[in-house]
Every structure is written in C-alpha cells, then in structure tokens.
PyMOL commands that place a pseudoatom at each C-alpha (Angstrom):
pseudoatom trace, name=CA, resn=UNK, resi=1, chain=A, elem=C, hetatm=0, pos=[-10.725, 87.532, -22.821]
pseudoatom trace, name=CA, resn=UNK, resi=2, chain=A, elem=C, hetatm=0, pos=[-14.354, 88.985, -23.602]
pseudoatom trace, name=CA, resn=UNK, resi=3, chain=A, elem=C, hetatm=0, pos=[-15.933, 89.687, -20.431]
pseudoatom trace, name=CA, resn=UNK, resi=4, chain=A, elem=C, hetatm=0, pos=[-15.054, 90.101, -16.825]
pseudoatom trace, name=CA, resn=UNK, resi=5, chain=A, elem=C, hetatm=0, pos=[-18.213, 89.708, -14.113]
pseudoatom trace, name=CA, resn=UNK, resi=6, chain=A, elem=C, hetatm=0, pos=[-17.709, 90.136, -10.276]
pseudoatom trace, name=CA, resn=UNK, resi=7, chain=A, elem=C, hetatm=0, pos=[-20.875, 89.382, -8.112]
pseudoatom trace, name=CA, resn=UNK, resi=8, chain=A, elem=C, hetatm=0, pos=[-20.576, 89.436, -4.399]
pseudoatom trace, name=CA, resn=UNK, resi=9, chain=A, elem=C, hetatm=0, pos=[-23.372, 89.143, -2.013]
pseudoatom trace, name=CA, resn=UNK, resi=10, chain=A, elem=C, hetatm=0, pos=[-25.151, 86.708, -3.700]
pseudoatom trace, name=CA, resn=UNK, resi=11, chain=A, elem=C, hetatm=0, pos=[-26.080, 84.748, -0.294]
pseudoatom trace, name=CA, resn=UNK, resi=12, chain=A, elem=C, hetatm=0, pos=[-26.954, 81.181, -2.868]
pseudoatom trace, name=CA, resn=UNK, resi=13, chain=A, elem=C, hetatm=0, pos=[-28.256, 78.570, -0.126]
pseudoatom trace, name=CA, resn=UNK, resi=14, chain=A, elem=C, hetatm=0, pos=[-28.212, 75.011, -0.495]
pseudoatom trace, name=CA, resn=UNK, resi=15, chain=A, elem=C, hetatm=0, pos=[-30.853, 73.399, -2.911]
pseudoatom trace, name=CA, resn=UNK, resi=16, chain=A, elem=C, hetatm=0, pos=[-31.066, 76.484, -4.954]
pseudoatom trace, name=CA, resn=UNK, resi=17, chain=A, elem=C, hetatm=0, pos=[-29.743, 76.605, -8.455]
pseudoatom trace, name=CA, resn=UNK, resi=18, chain=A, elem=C, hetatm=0, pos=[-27.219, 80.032, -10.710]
pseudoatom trace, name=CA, resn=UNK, resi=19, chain=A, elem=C, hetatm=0, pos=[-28.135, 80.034, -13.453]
pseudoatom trace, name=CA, resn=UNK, resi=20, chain=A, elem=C, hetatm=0, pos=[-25.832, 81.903, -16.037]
pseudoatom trace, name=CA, resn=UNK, resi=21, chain=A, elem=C, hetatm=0, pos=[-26.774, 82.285, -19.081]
pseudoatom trace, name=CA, resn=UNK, resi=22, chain=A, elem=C, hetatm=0, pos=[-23.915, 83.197, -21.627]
pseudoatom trace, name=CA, resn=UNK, resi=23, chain=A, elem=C, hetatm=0, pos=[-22.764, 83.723, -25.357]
pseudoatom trace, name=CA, resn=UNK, resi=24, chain=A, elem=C, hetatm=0, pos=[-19.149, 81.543, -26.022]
pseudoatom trace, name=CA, resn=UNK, resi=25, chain=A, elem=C, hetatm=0, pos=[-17.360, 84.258, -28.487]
pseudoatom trace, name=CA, resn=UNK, resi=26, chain=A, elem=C, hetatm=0, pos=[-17.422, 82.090, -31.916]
pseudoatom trace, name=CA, resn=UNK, resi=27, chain=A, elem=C, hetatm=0, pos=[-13.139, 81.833, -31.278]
pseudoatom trace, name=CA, resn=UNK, resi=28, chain=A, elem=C, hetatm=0, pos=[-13.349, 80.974, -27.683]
pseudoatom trace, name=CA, resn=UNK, resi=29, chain=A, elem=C, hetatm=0, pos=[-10.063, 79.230, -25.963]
pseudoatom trace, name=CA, resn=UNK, resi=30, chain=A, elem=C, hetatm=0, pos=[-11.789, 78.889, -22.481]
pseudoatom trace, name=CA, resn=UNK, resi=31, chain=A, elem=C, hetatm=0, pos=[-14.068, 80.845, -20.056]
pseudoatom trace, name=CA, resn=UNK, resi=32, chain=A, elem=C, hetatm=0, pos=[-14.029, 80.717, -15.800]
pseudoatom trace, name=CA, resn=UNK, resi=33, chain=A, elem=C, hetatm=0, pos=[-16.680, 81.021, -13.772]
pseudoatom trace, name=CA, resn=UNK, resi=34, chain=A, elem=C, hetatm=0, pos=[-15.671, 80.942, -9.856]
pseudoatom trace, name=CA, resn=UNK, resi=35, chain=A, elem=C, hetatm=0, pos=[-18.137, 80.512, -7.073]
pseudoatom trace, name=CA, resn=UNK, resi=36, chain=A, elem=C, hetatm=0, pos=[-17.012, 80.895, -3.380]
pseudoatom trace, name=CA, resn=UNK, resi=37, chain=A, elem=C, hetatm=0, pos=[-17.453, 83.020, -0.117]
pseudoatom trace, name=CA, resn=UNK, resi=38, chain=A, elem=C, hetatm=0, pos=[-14.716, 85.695, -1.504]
pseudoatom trace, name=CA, resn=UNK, resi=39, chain=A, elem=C, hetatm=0, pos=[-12.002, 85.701, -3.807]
pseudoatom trace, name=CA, resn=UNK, resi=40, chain=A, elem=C, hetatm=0, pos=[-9.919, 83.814, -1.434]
pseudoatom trace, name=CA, resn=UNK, resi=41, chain=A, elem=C, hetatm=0, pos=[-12.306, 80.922, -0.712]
pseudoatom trace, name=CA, resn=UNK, resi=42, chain=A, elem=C, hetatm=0, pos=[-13.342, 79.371, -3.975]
pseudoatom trace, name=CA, resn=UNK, resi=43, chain=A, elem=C, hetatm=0, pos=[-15.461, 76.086, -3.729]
pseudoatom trace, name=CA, resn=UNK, resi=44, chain=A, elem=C, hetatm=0, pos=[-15.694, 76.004, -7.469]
pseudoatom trace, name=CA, resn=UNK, resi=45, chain=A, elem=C, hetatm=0, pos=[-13.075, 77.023, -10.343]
pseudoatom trace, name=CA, resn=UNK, resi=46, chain=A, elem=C, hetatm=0, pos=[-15.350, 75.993, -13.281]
pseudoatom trace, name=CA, resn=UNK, resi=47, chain=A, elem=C, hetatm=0, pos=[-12.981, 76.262, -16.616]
pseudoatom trace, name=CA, resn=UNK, resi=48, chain=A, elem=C, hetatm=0, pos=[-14.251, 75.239, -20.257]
pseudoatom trace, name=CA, resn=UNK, resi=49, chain=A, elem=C, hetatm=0, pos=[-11.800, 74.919, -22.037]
pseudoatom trace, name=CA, resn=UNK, resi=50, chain=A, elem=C, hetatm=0, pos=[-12.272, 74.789, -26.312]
pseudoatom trace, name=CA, resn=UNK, resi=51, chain=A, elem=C, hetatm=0, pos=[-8.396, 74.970, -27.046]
pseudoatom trace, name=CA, resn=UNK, resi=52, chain=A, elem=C, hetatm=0, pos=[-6.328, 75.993, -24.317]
pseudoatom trace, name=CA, resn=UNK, resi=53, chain=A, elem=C, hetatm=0, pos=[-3.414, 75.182, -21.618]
pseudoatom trace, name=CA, resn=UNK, resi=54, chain=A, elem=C, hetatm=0, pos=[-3.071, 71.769, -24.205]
pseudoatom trace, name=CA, resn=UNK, resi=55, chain=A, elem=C, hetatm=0, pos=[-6.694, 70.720, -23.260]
pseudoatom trace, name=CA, resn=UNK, resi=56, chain=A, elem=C, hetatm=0, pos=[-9.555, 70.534, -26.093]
pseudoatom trace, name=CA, resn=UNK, resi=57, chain=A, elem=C, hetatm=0, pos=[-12.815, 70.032, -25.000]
pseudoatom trace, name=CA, resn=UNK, resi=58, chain=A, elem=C, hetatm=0, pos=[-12.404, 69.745, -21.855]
pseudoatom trace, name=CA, resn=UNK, resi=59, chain=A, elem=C, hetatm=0, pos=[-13.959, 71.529, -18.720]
pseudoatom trace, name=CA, resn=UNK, resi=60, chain=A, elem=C, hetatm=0, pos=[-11.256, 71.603, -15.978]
pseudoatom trace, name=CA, resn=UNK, resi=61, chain=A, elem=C, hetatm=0, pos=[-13.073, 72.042, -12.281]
pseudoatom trace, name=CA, resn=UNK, resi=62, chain=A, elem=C, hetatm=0, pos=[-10.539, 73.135, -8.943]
pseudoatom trace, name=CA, resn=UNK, resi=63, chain=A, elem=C, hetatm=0, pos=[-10.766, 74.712, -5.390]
pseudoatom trace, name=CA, resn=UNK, resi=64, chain=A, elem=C, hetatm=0, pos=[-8.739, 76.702, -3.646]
pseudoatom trace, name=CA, resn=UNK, resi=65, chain=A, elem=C, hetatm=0, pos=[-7.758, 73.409, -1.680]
pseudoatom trace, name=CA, resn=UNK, resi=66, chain=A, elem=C, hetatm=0, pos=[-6.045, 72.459, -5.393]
pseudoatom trace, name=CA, resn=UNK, resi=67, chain=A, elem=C, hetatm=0, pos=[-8.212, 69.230, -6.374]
pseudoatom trace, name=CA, resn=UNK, resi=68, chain=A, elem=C, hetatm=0, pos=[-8.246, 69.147, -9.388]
pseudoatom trace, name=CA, resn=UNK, resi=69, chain=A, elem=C, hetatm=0, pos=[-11.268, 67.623, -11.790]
pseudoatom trace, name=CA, resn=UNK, resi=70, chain=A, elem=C, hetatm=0, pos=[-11.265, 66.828, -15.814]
pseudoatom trace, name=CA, resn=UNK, resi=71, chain=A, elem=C, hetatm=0, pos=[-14.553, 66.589, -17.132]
pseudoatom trace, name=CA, resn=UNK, resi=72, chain=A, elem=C, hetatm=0, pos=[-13.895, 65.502, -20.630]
pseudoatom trace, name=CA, resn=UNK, resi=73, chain=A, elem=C, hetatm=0, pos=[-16.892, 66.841, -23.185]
pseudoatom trace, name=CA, resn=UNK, resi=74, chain=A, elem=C, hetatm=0, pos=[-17.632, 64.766, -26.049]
pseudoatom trace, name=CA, resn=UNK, resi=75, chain=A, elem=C, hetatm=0, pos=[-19.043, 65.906, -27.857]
pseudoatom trace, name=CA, resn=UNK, resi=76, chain=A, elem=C, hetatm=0, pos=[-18.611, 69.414, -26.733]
pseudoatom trace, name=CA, resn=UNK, resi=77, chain=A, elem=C, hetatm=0, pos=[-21.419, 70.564, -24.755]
pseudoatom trace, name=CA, resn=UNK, resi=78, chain=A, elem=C, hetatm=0, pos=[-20.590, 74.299, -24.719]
pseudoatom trace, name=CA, resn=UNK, resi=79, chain=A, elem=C, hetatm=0, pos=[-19.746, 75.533, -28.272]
pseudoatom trace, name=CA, resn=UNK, resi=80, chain=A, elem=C, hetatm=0, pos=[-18.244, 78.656, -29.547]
pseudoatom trace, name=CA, resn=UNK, resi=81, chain=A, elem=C, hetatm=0, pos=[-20.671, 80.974, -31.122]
pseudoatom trace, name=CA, resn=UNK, resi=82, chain=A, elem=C, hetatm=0, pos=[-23.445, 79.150, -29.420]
pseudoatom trace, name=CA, resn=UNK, resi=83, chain=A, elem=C, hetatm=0, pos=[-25.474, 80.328, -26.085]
pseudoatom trace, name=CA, resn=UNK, resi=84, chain=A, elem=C, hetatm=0, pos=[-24.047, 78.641, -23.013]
pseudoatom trace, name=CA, resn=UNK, resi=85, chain=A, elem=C, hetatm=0, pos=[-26.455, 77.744, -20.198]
pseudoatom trace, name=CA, resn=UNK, resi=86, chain=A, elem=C, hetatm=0, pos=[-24.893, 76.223, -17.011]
pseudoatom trace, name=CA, resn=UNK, resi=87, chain=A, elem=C, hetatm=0, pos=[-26.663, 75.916, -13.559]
pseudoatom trace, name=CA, resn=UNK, resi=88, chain=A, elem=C, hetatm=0, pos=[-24.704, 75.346, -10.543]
pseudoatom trace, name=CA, resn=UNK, resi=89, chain=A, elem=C, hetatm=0, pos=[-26.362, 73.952, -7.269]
pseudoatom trace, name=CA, resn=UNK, resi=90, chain=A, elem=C, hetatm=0, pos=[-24.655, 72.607, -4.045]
pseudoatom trace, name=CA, resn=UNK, resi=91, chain=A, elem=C, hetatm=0, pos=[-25.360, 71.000, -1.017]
pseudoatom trace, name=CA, resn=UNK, resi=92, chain=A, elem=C, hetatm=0, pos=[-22.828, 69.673, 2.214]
pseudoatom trace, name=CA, resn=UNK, resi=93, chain=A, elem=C, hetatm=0, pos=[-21.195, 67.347, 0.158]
pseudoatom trace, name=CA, resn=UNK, resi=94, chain=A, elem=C, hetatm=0, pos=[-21.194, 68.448, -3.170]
pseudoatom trace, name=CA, resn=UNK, resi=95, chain=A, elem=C, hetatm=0, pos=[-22.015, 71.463, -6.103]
pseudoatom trace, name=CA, resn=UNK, resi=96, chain=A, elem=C, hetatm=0, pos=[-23.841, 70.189, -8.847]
pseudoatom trace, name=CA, resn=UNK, resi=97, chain=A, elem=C, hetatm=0, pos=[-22.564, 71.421, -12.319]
pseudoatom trace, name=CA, resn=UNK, resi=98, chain=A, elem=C, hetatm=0, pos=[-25.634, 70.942, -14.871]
pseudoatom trace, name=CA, resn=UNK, resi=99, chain=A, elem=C, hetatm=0, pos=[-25.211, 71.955, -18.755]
pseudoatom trace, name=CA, resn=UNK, resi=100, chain=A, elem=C, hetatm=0, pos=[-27.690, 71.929, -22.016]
pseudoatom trace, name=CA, resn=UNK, resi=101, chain=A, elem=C, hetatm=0, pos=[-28.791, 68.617, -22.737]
pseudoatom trace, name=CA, resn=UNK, resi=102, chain=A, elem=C, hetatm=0, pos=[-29.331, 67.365, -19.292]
pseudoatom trace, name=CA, resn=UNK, resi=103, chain=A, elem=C, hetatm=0, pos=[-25.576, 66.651, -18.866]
pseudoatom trace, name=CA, resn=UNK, resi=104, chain=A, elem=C, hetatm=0, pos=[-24.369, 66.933, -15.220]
pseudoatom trace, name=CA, resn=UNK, resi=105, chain=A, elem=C, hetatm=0, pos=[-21.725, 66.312, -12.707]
pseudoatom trace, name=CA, resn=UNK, resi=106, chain=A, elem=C, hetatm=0, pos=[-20.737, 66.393, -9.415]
pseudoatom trace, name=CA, resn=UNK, resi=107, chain=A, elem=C, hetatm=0, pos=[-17.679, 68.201, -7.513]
pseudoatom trace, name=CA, resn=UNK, resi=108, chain=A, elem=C, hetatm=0, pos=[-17.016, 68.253, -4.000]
pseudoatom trace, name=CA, resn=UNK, resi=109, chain=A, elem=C, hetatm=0, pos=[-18.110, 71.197, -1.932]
pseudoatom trace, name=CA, resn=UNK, resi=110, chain=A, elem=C, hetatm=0, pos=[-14.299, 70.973, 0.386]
pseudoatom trace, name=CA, resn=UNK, resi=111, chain=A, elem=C, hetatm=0, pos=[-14.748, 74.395, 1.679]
pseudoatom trace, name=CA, resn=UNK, resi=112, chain=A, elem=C, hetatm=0, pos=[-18.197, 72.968, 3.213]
pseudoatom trace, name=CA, resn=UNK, resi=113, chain=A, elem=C, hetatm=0, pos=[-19.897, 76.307, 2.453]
pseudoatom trace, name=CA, resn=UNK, resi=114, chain=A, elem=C, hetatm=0, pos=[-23.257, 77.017, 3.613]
pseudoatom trace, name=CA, resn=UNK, resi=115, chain=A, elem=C, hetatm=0, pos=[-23.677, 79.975, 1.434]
pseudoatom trace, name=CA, resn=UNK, resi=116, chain=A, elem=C, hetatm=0, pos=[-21.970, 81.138, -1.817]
pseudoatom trace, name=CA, resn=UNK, resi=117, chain=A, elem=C, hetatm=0, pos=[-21.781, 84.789, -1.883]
pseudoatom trace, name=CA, resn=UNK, resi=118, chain=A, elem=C, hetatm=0, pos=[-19.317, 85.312, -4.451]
pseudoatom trace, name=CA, resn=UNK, resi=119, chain=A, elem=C, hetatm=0, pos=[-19.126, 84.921, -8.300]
pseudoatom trace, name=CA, resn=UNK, resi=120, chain=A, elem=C, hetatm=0, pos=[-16.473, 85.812, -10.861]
pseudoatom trace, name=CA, resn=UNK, resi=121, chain=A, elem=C, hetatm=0, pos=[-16.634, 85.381, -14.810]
pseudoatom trace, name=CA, resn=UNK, resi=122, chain=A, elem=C, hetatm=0, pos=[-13.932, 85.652, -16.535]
pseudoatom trace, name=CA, resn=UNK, resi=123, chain=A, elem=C, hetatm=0, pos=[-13.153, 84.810, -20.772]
pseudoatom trace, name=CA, resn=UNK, resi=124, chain=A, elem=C, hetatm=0, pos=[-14.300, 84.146, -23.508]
pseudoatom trace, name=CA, resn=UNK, resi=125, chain=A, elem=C, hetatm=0, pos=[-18.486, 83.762, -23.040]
pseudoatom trace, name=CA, resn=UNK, resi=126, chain=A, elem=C, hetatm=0, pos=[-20.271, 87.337, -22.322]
pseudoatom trace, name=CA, resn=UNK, resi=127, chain=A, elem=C, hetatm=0, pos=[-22.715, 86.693, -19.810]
pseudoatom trace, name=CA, resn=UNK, resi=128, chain=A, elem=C, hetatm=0, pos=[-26.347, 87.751, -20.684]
pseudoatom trace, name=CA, resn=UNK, resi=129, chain=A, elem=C, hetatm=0, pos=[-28.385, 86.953, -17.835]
pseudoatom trace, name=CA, resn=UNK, resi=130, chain=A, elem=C, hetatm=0, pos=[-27.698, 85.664, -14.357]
pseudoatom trace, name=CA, resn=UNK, resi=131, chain=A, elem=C, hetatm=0, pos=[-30.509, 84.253, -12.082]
pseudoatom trace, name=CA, resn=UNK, resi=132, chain=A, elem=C, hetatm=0, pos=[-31.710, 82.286, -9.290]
pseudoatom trace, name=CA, resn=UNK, resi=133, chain=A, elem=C, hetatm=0, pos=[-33.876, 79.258, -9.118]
for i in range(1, 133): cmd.bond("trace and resi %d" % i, "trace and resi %d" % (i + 1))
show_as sticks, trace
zoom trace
C-alpha cells in the first residue's frame, strides 16, 4: 500500500462536491477511500480494485451497515500509472460517486448523514490534492 490519508473535520454538507485528486502507482491492486462521520460510521467504503480479492476492474462500494455495491469498469476508468480524479457528493438519499469521463453512480447514503466529517485513503493511489467544490 502507497499512501495512507486521515482527514477529520471536514464538515462536507449536502450539494457540495471532494474532490481527490490522486496518482494510481503504475502496479496498483486496489486503493480505499472512506467517507463517514468517524471511523466507526462509514457512509461510503469506495474500493477500486485493478487485480485484487479475485475482482479485476472492478470498484467495490460498502457501509458500515454491510451493503454491498459492484460497479463493474469497462473499460477501466481509473488506470494504474495514470492521475485519478474522483468527486464524491451526497444528499438524504444518496452520495454521488463521479469519475473522469463523466462516468457516475449512485450509492445510498444509509447512515442518513447530514455532514461527512471524516475521510480515510488508503492503497495504492498517492493523493495529490484534496478540495472542495
């Protein structure tokens, strides 16, 4: 694992956009990013994952609550060796996972957050910028 990132009061409100803006080491298995209140309370276990756990290509999304979401990516829209942009947004009902190319999806927000104040990176990317939109 390349990098480890902890963030806590970030105090993100709904309709306003992380932005982290990363470098996927050119042999990357996977990377985590995890957005929540604390460490305990995730709303978001985002997990791109290049070759890893038996998943290729694949980004693998879970909450604490344990629901778990496969995104399939094909073609791969985060690469190894390439610079990783990913924007997360969230509302009441649901965070809102965009990456390059306009590519997006939806998870639910179960924790019903009305502020994210925590943020943990984790693998394979090193992060180069964070920021706030």
């Amino acid at each position: 694992m390349a990098c480890s990132l902890v963030a806590s009061n970030l105090n993100l409100k709904p309709g306003k956009c992380l932005r982290v803006q990363g470098e996927v080491a050119p042999e990357a298995k996977s990377f985590v990013l995890n957005l929540g209140k604390d460490s305990d309370n995730l709303c978001l276990h985002f997990n791109p994952r290049f070759e890893a756990h038996g998943d290729v290509n694949t980004i693998v999304c879970n909450s604490k609550d344990g629901a778990l979401h496969l995104c399939p990516a094909s073609p791969p829209l985060l690469c190894p060796g390439q610079c990783a942009p990913v924007c997360i947004s969230f509302d009441q009902a649901d965070l809102t996972i965009k990456l390059p190319d306009g590519y997006s999806f939806k998870f639910p927000n179960r924790l019903n957050l009305e502020a994210i104040n925590y943020l943990a990176a984790d693998g394979d990317m090193t992060i180069k910028c964070l920021a706030f939109d």
